[in-house]
N, C-alpha and C positions, 0 to 999 in steps of 0.2 A: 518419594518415588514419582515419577514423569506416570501422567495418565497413559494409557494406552492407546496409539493411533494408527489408527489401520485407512491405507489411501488404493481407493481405485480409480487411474487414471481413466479420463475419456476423454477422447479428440474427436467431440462431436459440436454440433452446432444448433444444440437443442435451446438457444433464445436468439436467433438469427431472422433478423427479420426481411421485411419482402424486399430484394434488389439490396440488402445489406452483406459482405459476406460475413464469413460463418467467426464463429468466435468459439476458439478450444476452450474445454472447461472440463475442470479435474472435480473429484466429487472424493471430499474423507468423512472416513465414519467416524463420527466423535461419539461418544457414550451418549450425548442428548439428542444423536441425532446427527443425521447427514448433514455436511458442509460442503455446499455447490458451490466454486467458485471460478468465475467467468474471467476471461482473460480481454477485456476489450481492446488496448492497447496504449501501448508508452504508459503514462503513469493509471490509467484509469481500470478501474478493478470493479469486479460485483462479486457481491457476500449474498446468497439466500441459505440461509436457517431456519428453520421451524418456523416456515410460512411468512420470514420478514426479510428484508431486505435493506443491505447496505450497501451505496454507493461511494465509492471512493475517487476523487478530482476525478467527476464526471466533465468532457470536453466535446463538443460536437464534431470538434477534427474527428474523433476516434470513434465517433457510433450517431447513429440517428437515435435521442432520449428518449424521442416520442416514441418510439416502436417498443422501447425496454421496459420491466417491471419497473413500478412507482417505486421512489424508495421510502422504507420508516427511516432508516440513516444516512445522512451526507455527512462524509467528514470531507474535510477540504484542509492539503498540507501546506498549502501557502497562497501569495497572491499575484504569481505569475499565470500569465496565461493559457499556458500548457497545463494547469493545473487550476485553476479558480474560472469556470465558464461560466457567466448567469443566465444564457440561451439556457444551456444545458438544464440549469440547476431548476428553471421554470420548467422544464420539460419532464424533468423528473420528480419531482413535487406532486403531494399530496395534500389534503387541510395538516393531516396529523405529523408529516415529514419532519424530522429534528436533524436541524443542520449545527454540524461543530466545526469550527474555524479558530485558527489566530490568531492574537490581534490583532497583526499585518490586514486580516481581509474584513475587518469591522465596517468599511467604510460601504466597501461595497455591498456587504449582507448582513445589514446590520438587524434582523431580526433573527440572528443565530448565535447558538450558546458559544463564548469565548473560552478557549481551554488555554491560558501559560502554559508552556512549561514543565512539564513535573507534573500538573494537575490531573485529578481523577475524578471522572462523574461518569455516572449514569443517566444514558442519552437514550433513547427511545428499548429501553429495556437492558440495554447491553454497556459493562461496566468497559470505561474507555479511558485510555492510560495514554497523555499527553508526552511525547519523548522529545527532548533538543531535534533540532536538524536543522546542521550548519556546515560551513566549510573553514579550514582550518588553512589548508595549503593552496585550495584553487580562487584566485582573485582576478576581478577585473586589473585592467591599467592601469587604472587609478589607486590598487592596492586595496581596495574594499572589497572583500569575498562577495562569489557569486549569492552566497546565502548569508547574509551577517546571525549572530547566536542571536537567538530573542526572538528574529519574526515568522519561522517553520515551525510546524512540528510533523514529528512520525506517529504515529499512532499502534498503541496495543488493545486491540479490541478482545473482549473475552467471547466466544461461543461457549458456553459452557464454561466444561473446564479446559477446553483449547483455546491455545492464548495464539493470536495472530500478530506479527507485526509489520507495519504498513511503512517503511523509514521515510517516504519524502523525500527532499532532494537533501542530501547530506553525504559526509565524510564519515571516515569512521571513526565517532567521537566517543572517547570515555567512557558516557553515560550507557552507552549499548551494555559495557559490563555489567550493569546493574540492575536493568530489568527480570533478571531471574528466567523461572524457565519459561522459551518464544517453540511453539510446536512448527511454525509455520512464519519462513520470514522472505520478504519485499524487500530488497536491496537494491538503491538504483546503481550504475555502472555506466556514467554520459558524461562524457570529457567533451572540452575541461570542467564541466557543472557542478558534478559528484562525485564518483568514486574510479580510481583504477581496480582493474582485476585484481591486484593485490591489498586493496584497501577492502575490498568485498570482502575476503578470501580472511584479510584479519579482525573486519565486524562479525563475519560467522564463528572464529572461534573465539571471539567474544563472549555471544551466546546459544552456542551450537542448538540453531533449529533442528528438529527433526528434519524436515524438507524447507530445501531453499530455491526461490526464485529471483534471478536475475530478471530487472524489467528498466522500465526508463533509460534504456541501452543502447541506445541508437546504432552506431557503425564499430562499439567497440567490439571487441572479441570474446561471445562470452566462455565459447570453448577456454578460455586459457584460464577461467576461474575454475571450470571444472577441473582440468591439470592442477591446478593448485592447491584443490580441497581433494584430491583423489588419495592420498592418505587418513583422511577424516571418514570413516567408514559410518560413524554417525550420521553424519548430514549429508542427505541425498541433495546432489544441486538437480532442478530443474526448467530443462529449458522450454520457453512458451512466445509466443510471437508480440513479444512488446517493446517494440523498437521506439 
């Protein structure tokens, strides 16, 4: 049986800082405790849980770090730009911060724990499930996918017993079937990069999240993944400003 989760939405802007605007943020009640999470933008995300704090591809395009809670977690999903900052990552940082990466991003932050693949550790308290993220069908010129298999990953971070997942830049590959049960999932939706509305639409019933966000979406349409899941009465899509 799926834990119970109960979500009250808030479109406020309670970590906005001076001359920054505002950042919506949704708050669910997990059984351990509220899960505040902040929508900063395109890929970059904030987790606070019982007083700790996960950052996810924190970017300075998308927020001033320095204004934001320190984080105990960095996960970082690959080593593109829009997604691997070290401004950022200094900005957010504390002595005790545990950062997970890649091995794609070794090079640039090489005092951070390396997740393959598949791999599962426990990172500043919270059990973290390494997922492929790759492309399958969208490729440069040269025929070499945007994302080759091996150097992304998605990330399933556990609150509790709410399982969150974080995909990266990815297609909808296989292995989404087999993560088991995602309360709460991060799809991205950026052509040609990642995923069409219908590749969303077949990662979600893959592993039919409770609630689903479209984010790293630039100019696609994300209305037409909600058309698409609108017979899935399960999974609420939800939309939040992360272009």
């Amino acid at each position: 049986m799926r834990p119970l989760l109960c979500v009250v939405i808030l479109t406020t802007s309670a970590v906005a800082a001076s001359g920054q605007r505002p950042f919506e943020q949704d708050t669910i009640a997990t059984p351990q405790g509220p899960l505040h999470i902040t929508f900063i933008g395109h890929a970059s995300v904030m987790f606070t849980w019982q007083e700790r704090v996960v950052h996810v591809d924190p970017v300075t395009r998308e927020a001033d770090y320095a204004t934001l809670p320190k984080a105990d977690l960095v996960l970082i999903t690959h080593e593109h730009r829009d997604h691997l900052d070290t401004l950022a990552l200094r900005q957010v940082r504390k002595p005790s911060t545990v950062i997970g990466i890649p091995p794609a991003c070794g090079e640039m932050v090489p005092e951070a724990v390396v997740l393959r693949n598949g791999e599962v550790d426990t990172l500043a308290g919270f059990l973290v499930q390494a997922v492929p993220a790759y492309n399958v069908v969208h490729k440069r010129n040269t025929g070499e996918p945007f994302h080759p298999p091996g150097r992304g990953n998605g990330y399933v971070v556990a609150f509790g017993q709410t399982r969150v997942y974080i995909a990266g830049d990815t297609e909808d590959v296989p292995e989404m079937s087999t993560l088991g049960h995602i309360d709460v999932a991060f799809l991205p939706m950026n052509l040609p990069y990642t995923m069409t509305p219908e590749m969303a639409a077949n990662a979600a019933r893959m592993m039919r999240p409770k609630i689903l966000y479209p984010y790293h979406y630039g100019n696609s349409d994300v209305r037409r993944l909600v058309n698409l899941l609108r017979d899935e009465k399960e999974i609420e899509v939800r939309i939040r400003q992360m272009r």
